[in-house]
N, C-alpha and C positions, 0 to 999 in steps of 0.2 A: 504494500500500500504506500503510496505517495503523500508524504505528510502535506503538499501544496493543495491537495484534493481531499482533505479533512479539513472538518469544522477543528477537530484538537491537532497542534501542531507542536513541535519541539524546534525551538530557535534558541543560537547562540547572545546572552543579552549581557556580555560582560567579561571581559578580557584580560587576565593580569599576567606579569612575566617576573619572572629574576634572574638574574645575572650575575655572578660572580665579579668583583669589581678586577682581578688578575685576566693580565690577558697574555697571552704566550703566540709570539711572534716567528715569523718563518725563519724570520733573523736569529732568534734567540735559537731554534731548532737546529739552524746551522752548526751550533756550535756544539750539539749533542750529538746529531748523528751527522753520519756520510751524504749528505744531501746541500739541496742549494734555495735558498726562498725563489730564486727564478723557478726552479724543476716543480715545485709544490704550486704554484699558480698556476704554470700552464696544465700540470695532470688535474687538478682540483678544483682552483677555482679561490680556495682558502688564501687569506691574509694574514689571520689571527684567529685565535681561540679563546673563549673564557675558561678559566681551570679556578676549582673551587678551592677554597682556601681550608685550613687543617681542621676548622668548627663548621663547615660549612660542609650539609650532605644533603643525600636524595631529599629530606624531610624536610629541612630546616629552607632549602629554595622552593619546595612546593609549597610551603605552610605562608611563605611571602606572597608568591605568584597567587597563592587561593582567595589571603585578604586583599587584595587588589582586584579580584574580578569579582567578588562579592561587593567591594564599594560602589565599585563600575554599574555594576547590576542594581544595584538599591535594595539588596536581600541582606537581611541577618541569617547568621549561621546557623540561629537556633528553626530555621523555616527549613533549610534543606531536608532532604528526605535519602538520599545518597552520594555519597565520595568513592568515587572511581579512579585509581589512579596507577594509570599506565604507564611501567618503569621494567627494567633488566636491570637494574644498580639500586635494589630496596633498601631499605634501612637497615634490614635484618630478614632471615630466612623467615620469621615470622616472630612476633605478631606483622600484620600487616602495614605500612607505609600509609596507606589508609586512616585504620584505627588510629597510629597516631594524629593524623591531622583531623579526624573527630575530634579526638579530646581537647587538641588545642586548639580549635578555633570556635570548642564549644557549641558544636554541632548537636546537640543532645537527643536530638531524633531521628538522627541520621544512621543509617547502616553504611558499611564500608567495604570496601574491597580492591584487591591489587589486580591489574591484568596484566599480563607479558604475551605483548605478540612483537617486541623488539623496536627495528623505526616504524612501524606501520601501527604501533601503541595507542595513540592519540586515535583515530581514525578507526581503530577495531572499539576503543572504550566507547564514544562518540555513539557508535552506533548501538551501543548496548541504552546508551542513557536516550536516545531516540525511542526504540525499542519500550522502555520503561514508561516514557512520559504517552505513546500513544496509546499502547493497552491500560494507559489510566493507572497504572502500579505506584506513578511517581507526579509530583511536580515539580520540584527544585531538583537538579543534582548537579554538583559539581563532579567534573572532569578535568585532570589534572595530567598531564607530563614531565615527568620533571627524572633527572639523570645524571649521575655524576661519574661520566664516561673516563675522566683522566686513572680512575682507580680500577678500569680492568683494562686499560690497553697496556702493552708492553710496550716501557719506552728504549726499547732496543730495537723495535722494529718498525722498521721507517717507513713498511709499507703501510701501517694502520692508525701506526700512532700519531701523523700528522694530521690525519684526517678529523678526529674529534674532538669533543669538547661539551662543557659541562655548562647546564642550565633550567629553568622551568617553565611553562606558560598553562593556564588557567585557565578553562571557559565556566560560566554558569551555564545551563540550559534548563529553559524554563518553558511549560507547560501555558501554549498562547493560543488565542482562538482569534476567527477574523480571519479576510485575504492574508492572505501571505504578500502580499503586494504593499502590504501598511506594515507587518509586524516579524517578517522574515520565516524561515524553515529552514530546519535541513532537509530537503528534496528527496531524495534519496543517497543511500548508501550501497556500494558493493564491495566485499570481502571475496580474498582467495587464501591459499597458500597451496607449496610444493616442496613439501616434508622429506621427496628423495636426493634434494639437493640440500638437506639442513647440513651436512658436513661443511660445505663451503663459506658455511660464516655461523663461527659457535664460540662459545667458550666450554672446553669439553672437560674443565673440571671443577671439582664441589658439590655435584649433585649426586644420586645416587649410584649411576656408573662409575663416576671415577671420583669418590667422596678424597677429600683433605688428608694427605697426608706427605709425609716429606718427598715422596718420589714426585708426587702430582706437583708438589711443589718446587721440587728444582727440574722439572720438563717445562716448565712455565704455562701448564695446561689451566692457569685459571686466568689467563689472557685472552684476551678477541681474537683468534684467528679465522683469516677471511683469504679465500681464492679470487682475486678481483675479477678476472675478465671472465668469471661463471657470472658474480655478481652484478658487474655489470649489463650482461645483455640481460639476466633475467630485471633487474628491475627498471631497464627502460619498456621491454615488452610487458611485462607486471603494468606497471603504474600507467601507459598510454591503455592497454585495454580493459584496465579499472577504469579508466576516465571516459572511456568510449562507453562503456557500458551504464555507466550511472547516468551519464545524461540524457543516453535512450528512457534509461527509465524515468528521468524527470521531463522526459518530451523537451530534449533540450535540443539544439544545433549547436554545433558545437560553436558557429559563427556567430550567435547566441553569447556564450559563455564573455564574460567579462573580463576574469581576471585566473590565471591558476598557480594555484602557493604548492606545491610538491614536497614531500621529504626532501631535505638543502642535505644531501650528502657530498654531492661531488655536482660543481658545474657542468659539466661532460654530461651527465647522467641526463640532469635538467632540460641541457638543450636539446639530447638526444628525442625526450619525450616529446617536446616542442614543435620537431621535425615531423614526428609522426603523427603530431594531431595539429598541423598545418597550423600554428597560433603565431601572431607577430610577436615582434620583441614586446612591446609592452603590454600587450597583455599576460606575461609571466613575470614571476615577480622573484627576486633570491635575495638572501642576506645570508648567505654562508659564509662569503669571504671575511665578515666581519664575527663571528661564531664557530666556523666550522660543524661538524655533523654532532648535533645534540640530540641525536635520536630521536626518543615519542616523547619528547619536548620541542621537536623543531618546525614542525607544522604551525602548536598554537606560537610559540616566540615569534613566525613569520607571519603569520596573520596579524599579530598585535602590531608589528612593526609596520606592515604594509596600511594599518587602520590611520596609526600615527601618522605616517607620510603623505597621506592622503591619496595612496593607491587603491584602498578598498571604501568602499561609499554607501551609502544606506540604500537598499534595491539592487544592488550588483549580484549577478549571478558569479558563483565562485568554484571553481574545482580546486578540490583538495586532494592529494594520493599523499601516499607512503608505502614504503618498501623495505624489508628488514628480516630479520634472520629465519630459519624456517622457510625463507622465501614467503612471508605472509606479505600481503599488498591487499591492501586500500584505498576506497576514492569515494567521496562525495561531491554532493552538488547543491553548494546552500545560499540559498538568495539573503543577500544580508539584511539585517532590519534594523 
């Protein structure tokens, strides 16, 4: 069902970010590994990265980014009804990343929970808390991304560990009636994944196959490793036929389409999609060179930026994707309100 085509809809009404005020430069990278800041722009795209600071984790940046979109939105905490928050770098193996940010923002009715579907985080949670608000389950829920990437990449290895970087963004989504013409939706959503290529971007220790212990720990297996050029072609084919396919279903053209924000992993990747869904420059939009890949934080950080900048506008049709490990991908199509 198309939430444009119901009386009860789910729209994005309130946007918050955080950011680590450190930023680690290509310059500074030079001087750690065999590499060069010219090599890291033209394969990436990247300039800089935010890296959290030693008090500063998954929690303590979504718990900022959540009271900022809750200001933005004009909800008290204590109205929400669930906290979603999509992260691979939790707080803790459990309790939830979640639960904690009930309690501290004093959420007191709020149920919570953590999802991992990697960069594609935002965008699988997103459509859970759609999900929630049209079958009437829910009307407030916060959705949250937030990730502090610098603490599972190896920084020995120049293939990955340029690439990312640490951060959070926040939506409200709230339970709105009326055209979607006055007060926004998210359109539809389309999810995938392709579980036969999970070896090519995993971290393959700490869990229950290869649980903690000193071997797991000096193979370096509790680091991100990633086969790029698998990665790459699957999530430019990933995210362009997420994107084809959701606007179908929100009876979009894609000539239609306004603006589209992508998981900011690699520039390469971005414009690859670009190509294939025939969109001019501006209407795509990136800030990774100033960020680098913040995972299922990098979606909402790029939309909040693109609102700022005044690239995104109240009525704008928006494609969103994401693409991340598991090979899960992503994509909506939310008319902004």
């Amino acid at each position: 069902m198309n939430a444009n085509n119901s009386t009860l809809r789910a729209a994005i009404t309130g946007l918050g970010v955080y950011l680590p005020e450190k930023r680690l430069t290509n310059q500074e990278l030079e001087q750690m590994l065999d590499t060069s800041a010219e090599w890291i722009v033209q394969r990436t795209g990247i300039c800089e990265r935010r890296i959290a600071a030693p008090k500063e984790t998954t929690f303590t940046m979504a718990l900022e980014a959540s009271r900022q979109a809750l200001t933005v939105a004009n909800l008290s905490a204590a109205k929400v009804d669930l906290i979603i928050c999509a992260t691979l770098t939790p707080e803790h193996p459990f309790p939830s990343t979640a639960s904690l940010l009930q309690h501290a923002l004093g959420a007191t009715r709020a149920a919570g929970f953590d999802l991992e579907a990697a960069c594609a985080g935002f965008i699988y949670a997103l459509s859970v808390a759609r999900a929630y608000i049209i079958s009437g389950m829910a009307e407030n829920i916060l959705v949250i991304g937030s990730e502090t990437m610098s603490r599972v990449v190896d920084w020995e290895d120049r293939s990955t560990c340029i690439l990312f970087g640490d951060g959070a963004g926040a939506a409200v989504v709230r339970a709105v009636r009326g055209p979607a013409e006055v007060g926004g939706a998210i359109e539809s959503v389309v999810l995938a994944n392709d579980g036969s290529k999970a070896s090519a971007l995993i971290i393959p220790g700490g869990g229950s196959h290869s649980p903690t212990t000193e071997e797991t720990v000096r193979q370096r297996l509790h680091f991100i490793q990633m086969n790029g050029s698998e990665v790459f072609k699957a999530a430019v084919r990933g995210m362009s036929d997420a994107c084809l396919l959701a606007a179908e279903r929100a009876d979009l053209k894609l000539s239609e389409l306004d603006l589209m924000v992508a998981h900011q992993a690699n520039a390469r990747i971005i414009e690859a999609v670009q190509r294939r869904l025939g969109l001019p420059d501006y209407k795509v939009y990136q800030n990774l060179q100033r960020y680098g890949n913040t995972s299922a934080a990098s979606v909402p950080i790029a939309l909040y930026d693109a609102q700022q900048e005044g690239r995104l506008r109240s009525g704008m049709r928006v494609a969103i994707a994401g693409f991340g490990g598991g090979f899960s991908c992503g994509a909506a199509i939310i008319r902004w309100g």
